[in-house]
C-alpha positions in Angstrom: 117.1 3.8 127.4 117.1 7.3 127.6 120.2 7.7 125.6 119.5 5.0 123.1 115.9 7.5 122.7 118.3 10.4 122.1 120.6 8.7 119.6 117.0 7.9 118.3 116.2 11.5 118.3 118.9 12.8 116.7 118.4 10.5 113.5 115.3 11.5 112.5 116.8 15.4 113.3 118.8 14.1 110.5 116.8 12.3 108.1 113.9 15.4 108.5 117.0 17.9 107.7 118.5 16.2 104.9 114.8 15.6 103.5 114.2 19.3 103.8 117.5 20.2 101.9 116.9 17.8 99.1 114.5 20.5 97.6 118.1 22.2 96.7 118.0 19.1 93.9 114.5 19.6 93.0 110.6 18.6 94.6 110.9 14.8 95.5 108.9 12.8 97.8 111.4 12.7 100.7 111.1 16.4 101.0 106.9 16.1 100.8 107.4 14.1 103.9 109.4 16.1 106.3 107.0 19.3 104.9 103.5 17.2 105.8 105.3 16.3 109.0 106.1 19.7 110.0 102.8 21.2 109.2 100.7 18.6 111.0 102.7 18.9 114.3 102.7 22.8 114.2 99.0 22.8 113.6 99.0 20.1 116.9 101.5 22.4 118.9 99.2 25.4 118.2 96.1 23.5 118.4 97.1 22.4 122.5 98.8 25.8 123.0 95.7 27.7 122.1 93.7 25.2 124.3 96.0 25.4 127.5 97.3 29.2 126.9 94.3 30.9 125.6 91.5 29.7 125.9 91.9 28.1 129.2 92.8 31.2 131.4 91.4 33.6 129.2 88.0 32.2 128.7 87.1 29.0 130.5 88.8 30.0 134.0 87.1 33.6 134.2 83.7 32.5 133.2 83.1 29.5 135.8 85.0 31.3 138.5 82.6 34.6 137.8 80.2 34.4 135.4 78.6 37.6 136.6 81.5 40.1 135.9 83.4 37.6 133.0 80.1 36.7 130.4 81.0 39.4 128.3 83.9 36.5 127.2 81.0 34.8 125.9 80.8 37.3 122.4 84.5 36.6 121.7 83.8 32.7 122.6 80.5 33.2 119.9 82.3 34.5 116.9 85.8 31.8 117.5 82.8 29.0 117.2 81.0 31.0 114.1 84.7 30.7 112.2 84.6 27.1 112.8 81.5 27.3 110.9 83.6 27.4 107.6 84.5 23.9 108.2 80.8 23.3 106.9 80.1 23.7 103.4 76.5 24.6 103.8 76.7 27.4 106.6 80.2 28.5 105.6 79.0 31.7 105.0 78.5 32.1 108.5 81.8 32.7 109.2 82.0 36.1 106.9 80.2 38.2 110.0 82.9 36.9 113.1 85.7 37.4 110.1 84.5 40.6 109.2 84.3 41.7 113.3 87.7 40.0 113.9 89.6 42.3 110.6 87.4 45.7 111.2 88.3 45.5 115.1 92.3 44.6 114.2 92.5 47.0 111.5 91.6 49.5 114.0 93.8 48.4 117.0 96.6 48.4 114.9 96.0 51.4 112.6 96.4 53.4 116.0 99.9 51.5 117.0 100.8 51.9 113.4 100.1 55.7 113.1 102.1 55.9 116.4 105.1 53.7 115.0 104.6 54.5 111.3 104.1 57.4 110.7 104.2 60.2 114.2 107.9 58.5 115.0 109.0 58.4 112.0 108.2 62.4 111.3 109.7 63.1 114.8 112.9 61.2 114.1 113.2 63.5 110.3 112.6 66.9 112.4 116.4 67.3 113.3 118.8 70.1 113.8 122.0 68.0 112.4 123.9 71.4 113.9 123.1 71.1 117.2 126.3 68.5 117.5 129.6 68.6 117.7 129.9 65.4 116.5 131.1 65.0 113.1 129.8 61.6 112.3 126.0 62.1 114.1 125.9 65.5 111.8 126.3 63.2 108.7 123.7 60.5 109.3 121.7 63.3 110.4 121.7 64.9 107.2 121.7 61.7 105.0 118.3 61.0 107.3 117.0 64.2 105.7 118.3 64.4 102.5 117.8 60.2 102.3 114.0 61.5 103.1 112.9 64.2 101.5 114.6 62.7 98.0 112.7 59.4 99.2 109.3 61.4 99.2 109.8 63.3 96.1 110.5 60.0 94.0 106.8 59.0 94.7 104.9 62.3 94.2 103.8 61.8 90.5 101.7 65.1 90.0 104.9 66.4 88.6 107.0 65.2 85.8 110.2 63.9 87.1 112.5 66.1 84.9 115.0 68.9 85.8 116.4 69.2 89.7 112.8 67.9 90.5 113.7 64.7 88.5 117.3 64.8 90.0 116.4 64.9 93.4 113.9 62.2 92.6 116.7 59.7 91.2 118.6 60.5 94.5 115.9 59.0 96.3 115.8 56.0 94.5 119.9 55.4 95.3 118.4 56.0 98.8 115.3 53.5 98.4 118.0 50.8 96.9 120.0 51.4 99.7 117.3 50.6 102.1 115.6 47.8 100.3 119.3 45.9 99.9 119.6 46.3 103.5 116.9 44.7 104.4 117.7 41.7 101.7 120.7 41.8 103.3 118.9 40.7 106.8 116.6 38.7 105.5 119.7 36.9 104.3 121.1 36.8 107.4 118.3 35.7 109.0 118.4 32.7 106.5 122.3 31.8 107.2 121.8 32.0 111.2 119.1 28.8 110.2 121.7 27.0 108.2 124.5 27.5 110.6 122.2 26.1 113.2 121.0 23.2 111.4 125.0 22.4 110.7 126.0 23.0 114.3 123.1 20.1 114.7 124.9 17.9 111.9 128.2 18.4 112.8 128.1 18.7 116.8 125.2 16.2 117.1 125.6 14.0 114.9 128.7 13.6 113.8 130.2 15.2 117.2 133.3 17.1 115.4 131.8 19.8 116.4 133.0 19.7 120.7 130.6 22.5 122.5 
């Protein structure tokens, strides 16, 4: 039984990823399917996870277990049930006050982690002595780091006209900014192919079992 329910398994593994590449042809109803499937058991996954991994230990189990030191869990618990307000037509507007509390309070978490990661790293990581070394090759990507930065920052000040050895040094940072926008194309991409070549390790090793592990 249990390997006839993997053999099972594995099928609709197949039929969902074939469904899903069938959008290579064009929008078709088998591909509708496998997308409405996937959706609605994400939104179930997260919808159990967030009951038995959030809310659960976070909220439920600190405010029977001690009430007295854990009620201020009730404010967050407030504004989670004023979002589901938006669920209601006529009090949707509701909602606006926990959204705006839940963005203004984010913005500010993260601006702090951002200015840290951002910005004060990334000025620490420009202020180099590319001399200091010995080594031939760290000297180099020390000074492409400058020069690749400085050019960078000078294509995007527009109070002066980009002519001359200002507008030079300006189209240097754009080489620079391609550079570093293909790269990360280039990831992306990757990231992309590692999904494919998982999806044919499933069809080939799985399924079809020419692939041996």
């Amino acid at each position: 039984m249990e390997i006839l329910m993997h053999r099972i398994g594995i099928w609709i593994g197949v039929f969902l990823t074939f469904a899903i590449f069938s959008f290579l042809y064009k929008d078709n109803p088998f591909y509708k399917i496998a997308e409405q499937i996937f959706i609605g058991i994400s939104a179930g996954y997260w919808f159990i996870y967030t009951i038995y991994n959030i809310l659960i230990p976070n909220l439920f189990v600190p405010v029977t277990t001690d009430f007295a030191h854990n009620f201020i869990l009730l404010i967050p618990a407030f504004l989670g049930i004023l979002m589901l307000c938006r669920l209601i037509p006529s009090i949707d507007w509701v909602s606006r006050y926990a959204l705006a509390v839940v963005v203004g309070t984010t913005a500010g978490l993260f601006f702090k982690r951002y200015l840290q990661s951002d910005v004060l790293n990334q000025l620490t990581a420009t202020m180099l002595n590319p001399f200091a070394s010995s080594n031939a090759a760290q000297i180099i990507g020390e000074l492409i780091l400058i020069i690749g930065t400085i050019t960078g920052i000078v294509y995007f000040f527009f109070s002066k006209k980009h002519e001359g050895a200002f507008g030079t040094t300006a189209r240097v940072g754009i080489y620079f900014l391609m550079v570093s926008f293909g790269a990360a194309f280039g990831y992306t991409v990757m990231a992309r192919i590692s999904l494919l070549i998982g999806r044919l390790n499933f069809l080939l090793g799985d399924w079809l079992g020419i692939l041996k592990p």
